[in-house]
C-alpha positions as semicolon CSV with decimal commas, in nm:
position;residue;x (nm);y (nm);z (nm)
1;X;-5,975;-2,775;-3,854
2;X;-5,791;-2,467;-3,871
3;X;-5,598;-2,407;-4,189
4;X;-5,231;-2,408;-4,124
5;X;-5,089;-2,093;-4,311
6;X;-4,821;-2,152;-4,557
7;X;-4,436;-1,963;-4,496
8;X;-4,417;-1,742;-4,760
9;X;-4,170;-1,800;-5,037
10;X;-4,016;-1,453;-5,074
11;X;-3,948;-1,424;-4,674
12;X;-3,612;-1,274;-4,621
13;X;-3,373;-1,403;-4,381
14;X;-3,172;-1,212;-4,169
15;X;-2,836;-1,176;-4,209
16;X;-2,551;-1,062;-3,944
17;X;-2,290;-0,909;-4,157
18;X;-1,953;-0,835;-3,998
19;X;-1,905;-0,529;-4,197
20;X;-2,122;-0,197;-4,176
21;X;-2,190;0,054;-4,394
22;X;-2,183;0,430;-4,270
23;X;-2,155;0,727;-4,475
24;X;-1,994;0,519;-4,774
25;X;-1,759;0,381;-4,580
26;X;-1,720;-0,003;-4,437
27;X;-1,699;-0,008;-4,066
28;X;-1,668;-0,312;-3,831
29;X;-1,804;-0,285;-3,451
30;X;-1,595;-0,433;-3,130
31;X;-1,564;-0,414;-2,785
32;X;-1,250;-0,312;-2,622
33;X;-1,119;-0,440;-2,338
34;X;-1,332;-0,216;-2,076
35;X;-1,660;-0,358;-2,276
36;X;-1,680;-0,041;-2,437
37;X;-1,835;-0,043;-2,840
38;X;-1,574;0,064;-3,081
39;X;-1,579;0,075;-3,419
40;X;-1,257;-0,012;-3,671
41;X;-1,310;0,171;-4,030
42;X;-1,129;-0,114;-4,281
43;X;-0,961;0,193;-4,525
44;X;-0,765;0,252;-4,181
45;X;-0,731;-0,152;-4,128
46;X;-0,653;-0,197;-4,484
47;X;-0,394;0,073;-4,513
48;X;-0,215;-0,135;-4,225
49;X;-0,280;-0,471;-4,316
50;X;-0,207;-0,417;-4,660
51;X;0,050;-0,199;-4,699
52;X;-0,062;0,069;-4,945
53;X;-0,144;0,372;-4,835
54;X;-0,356;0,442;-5,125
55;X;-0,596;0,141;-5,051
56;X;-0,956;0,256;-5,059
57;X;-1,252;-0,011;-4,895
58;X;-1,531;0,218;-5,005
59;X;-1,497;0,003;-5,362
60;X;-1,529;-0,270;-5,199
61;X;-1,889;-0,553;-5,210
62;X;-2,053;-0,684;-4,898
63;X;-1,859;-1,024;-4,936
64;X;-1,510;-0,843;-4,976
65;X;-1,574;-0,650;-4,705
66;X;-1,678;-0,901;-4,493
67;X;-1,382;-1,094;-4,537
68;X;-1,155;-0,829;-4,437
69;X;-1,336;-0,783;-4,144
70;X;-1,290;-1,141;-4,044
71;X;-0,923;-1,076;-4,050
72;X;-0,965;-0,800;-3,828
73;X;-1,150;-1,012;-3,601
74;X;-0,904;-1,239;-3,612
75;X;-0,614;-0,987;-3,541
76;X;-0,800;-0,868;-3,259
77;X;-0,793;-1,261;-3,098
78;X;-0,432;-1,329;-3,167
79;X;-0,321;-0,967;-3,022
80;X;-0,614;-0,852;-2,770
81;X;-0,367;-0,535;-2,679
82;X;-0,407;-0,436;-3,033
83;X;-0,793;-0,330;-2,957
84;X;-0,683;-0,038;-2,759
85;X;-0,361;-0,021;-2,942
86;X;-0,279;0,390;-2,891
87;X;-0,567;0,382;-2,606
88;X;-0,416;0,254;-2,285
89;X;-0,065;0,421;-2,169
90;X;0,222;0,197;-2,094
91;X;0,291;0,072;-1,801
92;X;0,625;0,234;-1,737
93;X;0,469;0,573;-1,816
94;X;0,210;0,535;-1,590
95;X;0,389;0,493;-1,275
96;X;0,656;0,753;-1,337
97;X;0,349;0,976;-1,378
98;X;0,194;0,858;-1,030
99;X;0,555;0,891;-0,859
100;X;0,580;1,238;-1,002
101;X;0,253;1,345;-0,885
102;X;0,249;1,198;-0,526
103;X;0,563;1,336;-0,469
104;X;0,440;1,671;-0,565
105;X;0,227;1,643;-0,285
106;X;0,261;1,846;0,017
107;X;0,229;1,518;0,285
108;X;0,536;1,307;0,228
109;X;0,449;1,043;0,486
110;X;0,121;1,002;0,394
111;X;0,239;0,885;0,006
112;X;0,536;0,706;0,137
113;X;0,415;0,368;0,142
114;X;0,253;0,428;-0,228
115;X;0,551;0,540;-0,366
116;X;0,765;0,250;-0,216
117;X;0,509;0,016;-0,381
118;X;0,498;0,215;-0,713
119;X;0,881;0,119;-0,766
120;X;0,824;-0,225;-0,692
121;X;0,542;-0,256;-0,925
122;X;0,738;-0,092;-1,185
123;X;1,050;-0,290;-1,171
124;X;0,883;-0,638;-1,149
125;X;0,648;-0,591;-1,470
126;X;0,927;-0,440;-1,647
127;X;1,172;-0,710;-1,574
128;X;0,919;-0,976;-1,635
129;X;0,733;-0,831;-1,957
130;X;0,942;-0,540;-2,073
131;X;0,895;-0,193;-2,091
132;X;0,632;-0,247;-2,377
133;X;0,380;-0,364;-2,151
134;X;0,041;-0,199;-2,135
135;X;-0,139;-0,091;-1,800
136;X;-0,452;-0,287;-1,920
137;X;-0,244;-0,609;-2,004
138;X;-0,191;-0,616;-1,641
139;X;-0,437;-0,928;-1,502
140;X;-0,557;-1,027;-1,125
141;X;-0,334;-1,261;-1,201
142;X;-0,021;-1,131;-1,283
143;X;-0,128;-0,952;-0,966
144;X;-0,100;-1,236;-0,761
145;X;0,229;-1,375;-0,918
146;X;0,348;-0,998;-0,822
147;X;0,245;-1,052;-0,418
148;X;0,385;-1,411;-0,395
149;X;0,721;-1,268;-0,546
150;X;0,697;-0,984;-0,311
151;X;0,598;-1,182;0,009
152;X;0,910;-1,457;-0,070
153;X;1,152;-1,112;-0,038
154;X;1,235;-1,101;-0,445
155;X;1,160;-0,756;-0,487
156;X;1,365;-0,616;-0,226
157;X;1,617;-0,480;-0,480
158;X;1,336;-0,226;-0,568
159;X;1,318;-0,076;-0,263
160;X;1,507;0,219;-0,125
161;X;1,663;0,386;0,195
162;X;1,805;0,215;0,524
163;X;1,507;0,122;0,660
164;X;1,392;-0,156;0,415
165;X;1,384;-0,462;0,546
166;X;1,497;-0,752;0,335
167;X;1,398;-1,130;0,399
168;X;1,049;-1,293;0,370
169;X;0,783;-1,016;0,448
170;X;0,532;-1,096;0,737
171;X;0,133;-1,106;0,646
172;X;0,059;-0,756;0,775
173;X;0,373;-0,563;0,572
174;X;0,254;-0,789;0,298
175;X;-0,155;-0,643;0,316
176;X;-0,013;-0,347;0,339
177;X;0,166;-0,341;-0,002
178;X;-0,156;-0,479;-0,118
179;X;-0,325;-0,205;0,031
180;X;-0,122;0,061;-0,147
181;X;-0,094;-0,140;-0,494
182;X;-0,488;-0,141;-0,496
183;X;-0,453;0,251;-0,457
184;X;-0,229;0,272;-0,760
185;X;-0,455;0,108;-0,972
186;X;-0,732;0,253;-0,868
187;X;-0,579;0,592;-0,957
188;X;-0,586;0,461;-1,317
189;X;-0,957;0,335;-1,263
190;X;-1,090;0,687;-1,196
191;X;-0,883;0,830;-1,485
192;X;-1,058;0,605;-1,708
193;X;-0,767;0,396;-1,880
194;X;-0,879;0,076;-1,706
195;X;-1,153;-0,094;-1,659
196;X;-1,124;-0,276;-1,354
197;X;-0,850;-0,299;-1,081
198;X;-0,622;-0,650;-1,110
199;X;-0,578;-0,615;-0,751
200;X;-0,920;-0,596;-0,623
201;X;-0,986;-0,929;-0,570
202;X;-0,709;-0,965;-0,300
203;X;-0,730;-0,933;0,085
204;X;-0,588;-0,635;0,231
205;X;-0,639;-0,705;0,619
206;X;-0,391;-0,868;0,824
207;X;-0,522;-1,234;0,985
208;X;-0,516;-1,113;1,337
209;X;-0,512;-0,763;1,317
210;X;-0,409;-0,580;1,720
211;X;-0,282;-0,858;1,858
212;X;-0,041;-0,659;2,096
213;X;-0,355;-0,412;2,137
214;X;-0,279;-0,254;2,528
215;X;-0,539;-0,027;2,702
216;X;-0,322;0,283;2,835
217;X;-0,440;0,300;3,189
218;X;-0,467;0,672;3,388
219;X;-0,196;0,546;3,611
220;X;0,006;0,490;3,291
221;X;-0,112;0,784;3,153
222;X;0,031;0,999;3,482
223;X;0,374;0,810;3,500
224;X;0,409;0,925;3,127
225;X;0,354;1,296;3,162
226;X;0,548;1,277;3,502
227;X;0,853;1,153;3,285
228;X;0,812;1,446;3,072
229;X;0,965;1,660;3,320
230;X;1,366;1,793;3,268
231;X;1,656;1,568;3,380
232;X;1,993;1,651;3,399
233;X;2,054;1,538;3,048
234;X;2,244;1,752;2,784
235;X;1,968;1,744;2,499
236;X;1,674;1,845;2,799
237;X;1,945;2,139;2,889
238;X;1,929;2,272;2,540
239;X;1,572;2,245;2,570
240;X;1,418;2,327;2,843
241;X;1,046;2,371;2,749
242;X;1,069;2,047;2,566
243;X;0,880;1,859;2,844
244;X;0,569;2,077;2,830
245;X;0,517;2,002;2,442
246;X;0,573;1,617;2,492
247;X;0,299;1,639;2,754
248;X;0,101;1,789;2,544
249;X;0,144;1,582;2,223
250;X;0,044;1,267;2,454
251;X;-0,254;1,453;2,606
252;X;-0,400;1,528;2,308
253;X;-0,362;1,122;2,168
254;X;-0,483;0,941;2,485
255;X;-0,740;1,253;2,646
256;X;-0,807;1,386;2,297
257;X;-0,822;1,094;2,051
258;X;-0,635;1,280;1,800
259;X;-0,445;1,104;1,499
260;X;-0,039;1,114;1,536
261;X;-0,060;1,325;1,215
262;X;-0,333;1,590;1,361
263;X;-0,112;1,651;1,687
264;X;0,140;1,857;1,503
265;X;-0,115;2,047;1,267
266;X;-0,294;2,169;1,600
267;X;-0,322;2,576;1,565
268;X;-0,309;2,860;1,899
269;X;-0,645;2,954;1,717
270;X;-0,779;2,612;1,693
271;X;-0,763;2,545;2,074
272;X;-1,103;2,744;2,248
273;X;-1,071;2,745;2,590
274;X;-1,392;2,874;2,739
275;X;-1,539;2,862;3,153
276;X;-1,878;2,849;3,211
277;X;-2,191;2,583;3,204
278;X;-2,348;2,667;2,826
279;X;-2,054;2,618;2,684
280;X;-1,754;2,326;2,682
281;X;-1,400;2,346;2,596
282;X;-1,258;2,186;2,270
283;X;-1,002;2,157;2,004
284;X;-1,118;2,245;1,632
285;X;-0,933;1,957;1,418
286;X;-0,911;1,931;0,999
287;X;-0,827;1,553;0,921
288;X;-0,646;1,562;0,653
289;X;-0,680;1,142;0,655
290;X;-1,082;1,200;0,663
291;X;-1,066;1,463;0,401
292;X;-0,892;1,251;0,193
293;X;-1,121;0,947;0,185
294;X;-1,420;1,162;0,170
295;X;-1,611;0,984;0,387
296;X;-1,753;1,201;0,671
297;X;-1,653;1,591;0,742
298;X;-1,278;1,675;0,760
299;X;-1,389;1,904;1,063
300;X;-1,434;1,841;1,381
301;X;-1,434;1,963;1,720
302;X;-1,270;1,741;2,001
303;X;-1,456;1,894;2,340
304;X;-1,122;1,800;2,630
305;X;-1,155;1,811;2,943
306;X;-0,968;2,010;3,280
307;X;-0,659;1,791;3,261
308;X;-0,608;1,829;2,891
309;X;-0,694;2,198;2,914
310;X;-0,401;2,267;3,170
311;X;-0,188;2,051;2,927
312;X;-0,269;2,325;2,644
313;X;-0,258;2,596;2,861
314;X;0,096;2,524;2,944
315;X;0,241;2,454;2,632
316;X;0,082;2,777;2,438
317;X;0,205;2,955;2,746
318;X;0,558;2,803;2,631
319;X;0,549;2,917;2,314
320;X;0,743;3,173;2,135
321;X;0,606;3,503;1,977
322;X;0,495;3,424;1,646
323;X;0,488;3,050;1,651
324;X;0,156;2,931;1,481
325;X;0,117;2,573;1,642
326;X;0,036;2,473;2,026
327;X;0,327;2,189;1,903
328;X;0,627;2,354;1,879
329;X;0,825;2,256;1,568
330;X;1,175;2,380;1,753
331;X;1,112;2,075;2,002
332;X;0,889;1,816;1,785
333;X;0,948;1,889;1,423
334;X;0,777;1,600;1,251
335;X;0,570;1,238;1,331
336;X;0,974;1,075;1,261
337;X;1,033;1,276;1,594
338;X;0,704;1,172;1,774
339;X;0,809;0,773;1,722
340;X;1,192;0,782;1,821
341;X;1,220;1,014;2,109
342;X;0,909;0,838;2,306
343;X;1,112;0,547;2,377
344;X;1,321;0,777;2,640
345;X;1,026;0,885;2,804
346;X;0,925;0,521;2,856
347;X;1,250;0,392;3,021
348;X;1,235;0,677;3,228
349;X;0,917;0,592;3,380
350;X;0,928;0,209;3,352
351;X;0,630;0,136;3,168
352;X;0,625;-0,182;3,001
353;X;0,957;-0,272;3,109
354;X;1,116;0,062;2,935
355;X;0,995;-0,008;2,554
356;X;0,667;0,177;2,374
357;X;0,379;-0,063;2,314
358;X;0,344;-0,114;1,920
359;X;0,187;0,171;1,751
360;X;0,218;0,395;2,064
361;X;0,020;0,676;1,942
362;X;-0,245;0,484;1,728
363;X;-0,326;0,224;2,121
364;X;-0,392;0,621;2,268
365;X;-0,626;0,671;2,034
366;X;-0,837;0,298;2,043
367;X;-0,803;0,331;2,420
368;X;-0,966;0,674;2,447
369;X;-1,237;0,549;2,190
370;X;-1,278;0,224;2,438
371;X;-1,326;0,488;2,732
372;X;-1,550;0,667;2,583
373;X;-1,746;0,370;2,474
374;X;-1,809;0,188;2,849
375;X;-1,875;0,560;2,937
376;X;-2,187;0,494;2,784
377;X;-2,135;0,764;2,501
378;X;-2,342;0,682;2,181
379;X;-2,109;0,541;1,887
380;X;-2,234;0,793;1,644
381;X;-2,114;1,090;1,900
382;X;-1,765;0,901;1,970
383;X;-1,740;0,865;1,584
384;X;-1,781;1,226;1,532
385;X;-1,545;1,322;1,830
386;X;-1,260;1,090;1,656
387;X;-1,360;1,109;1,312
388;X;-1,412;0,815;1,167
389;X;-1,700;0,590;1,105
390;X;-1,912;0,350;1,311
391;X;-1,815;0,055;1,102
392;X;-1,441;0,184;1,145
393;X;-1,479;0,188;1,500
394;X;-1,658;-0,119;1,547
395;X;-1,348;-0,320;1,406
396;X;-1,050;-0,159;1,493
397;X;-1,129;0,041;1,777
398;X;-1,329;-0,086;2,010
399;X;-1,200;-0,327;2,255
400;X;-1,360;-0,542;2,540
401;X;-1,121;-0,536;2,833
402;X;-1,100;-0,811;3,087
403;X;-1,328;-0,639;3,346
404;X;-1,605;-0,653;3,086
405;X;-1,512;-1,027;3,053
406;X;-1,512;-1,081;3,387
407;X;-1,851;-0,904;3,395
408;X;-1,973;-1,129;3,165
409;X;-1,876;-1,425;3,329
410;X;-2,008;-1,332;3,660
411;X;-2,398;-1,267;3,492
């Protein structure tokens, strides 16, 4: 039989101390609350926890020093904010930074929403913690707490301007404050001073998003631009080109595909207007919206075709000498003018009973993406046309239409 071999006598055990030794000094290792290693010298600790400034742990045996490390240990349990005590910013500081630097932006309407939810965020932690509170103290669910408050109207006091609506919010304004609160945080995830983002693990899309969703039809389409045309009214006598811009605008969303926001940042020198059979007429566009999210190239060019083209053609022709956009900002200053003075354009040609479908300009853009789609274009060529990407279009802007349905049914 095979001997068995005896342990030896003199083996040494292994023994986890809680206190290291580096460089004659006692250190004790921790995580933070990102997960990252830290270490907490105890002649710092001891200074603190002791209250002598003169207290030195370098005299100090294994045993002593591992029983001051256990106190640490135990601090760090009782208070976890004190492991990045000095670390993390507060709170309050945090936001007033991210409200100072969005509104140095040059796009105010793009930050509006963020800033609106900013405020909110920062007057319903302070109110409920303090102004003490750290930005890593903040948990998903606090974060939830802070969307039930908000969806039940509570928070309305931290909103500003006349057009905040007060009252219980609806599930779409609601994912969109989630939408925008995620985008705070995650400001303070790429700086580094969190580690993850509280709101991350709530939904942002509405139940049924495009419910009202309406296909703009050419005959629409024609009653619209035939409405641009100047009445008798006092504000079209003061303006008298104004029609040919307003054409233009809604060319360029239902021909063109173009965002609300890229309309007015459409240049004379962006527009190429070319005749021949090698070559096709476009419009160069820079999405700012596409640049932003860095997800495919901020340029693109939008080929139009002959209807579009005499839309162009008219309203450069219109222009003034010097004026830099085919949009002119003496008739359609900003996207606040595109949404209210549609509405008159609308009752003049009784569409839809005289009011603009919801999201007028967005429904020109899905229903020149659906056109182009039962044209039988390829989505990746669409997709580049609009600027966005296939998984993008594939849930928000494509649409089957009845006709398809019916097509369907028929098989």
């Amino acid at each position: 039989m095979p001997s068995r071999q005896a342990p030896k006598k003199n083996a040494s055990r292994k023994r986890s101390h809680l206190a290291q030794q580096c460089n004659g000094q006692w250190r004790v290792p921790y995580k933070n609350s990102k997960g990252q290693r830290r270490y907490m010298y105890l002649t710092t600790f001891g200074q603190k926890h002791f209250n002598d400034s003169c207290f030195d742990a370098s005299t100090l045996n294994q045993r002593e020093a591992n029983a001051l490390a256990k106190k640490f240990i135990e601090s760090l349990g009782a208070d976890p904010g004190k492991r990045d005590r000095g670390k993390a910013p507060m709170l309050v500081s945090f936001l007033s930074r991210y409200i100072r630097n969005k509104k140095s932006r040059v796009i105010r309407q793009t930050v509006k929403g963020e800033l609106s939810t900013a405020r909110s965020l920062k007057g319903y932690f302070v109110e409920r913690f303090g102004k003490g509170v750290r930005l890593d103290q903040i948990d998903p669910c606090h974060a939830t707490d802070w969307v039930t408050t908000y969806r039940q109207g509570h928070l309305d006091k931290y909103r500003r301007g006349p057009q905040a609506q007060h009252g219980v919010k609806s599930e779409t304004t609601v994912c969109s404050q989630i939408r925008n609160a995620k985008m705070v945080f995650a400001w303070a995830v790429k700086e580094n001073l969190i580690g993850i983002n509280p709101f991350k693990h709530l939904n942002q899309q509405p139940p049924t998003p495009d419910k009202d969703w309406h296909f703009v039809e050419r005959e629409e389409l024609s009653k619209l631009l035939a409405s641009c045309q100047t009445d008798s009214s006092s504000w079209q006598k003061r303006r008298p080109h104004a029609a040919v811009f307003w054409k233009a605008a809604i060319g360029l969303a239902r021909l063109g595909g173009l965002r609300r926001s890229e309309i007015l940042r459409v240049k004379v020198t962006d527009v190429e207007l070319v005749t021949g059979d090698d070559r096709v007429s476009g419009v160069h566009v820079y999405g700012k919206k596409t640049a932003r999210k860095k997800r495919t190239n901020p340029y693109r060019f939008v080929p139009i075709g002959q209807e579009l083209e005499e839309l162009l053609t008219n309203a450069i022709n219109a222009l003034e000498p010097g004026e830099e956009f085919v949009i002119s900002r003496r008739y359609i200053s900003s996207v606040h003018t595109l949404n209210a003075c549609i509405k008159p354009i609308f009752k003049r040609a009784e569409v839809n009973g005289g009011n603009p479908w919801p999201a007028f300009w967005q429904t020109c853009r899905k229903s020149r993406a659906t056109e182009l789609a039962e044209a039988g274009i390829p989505i990746s060529v669409h997709c580049e046309v609009l600027g966005h990407t296939p998984g993008v279009a594939e849930k928000f802007y494509l649409k089957t239409r009845f006709h398809i349905l019916s097509q369907v049914a028929s098989v």
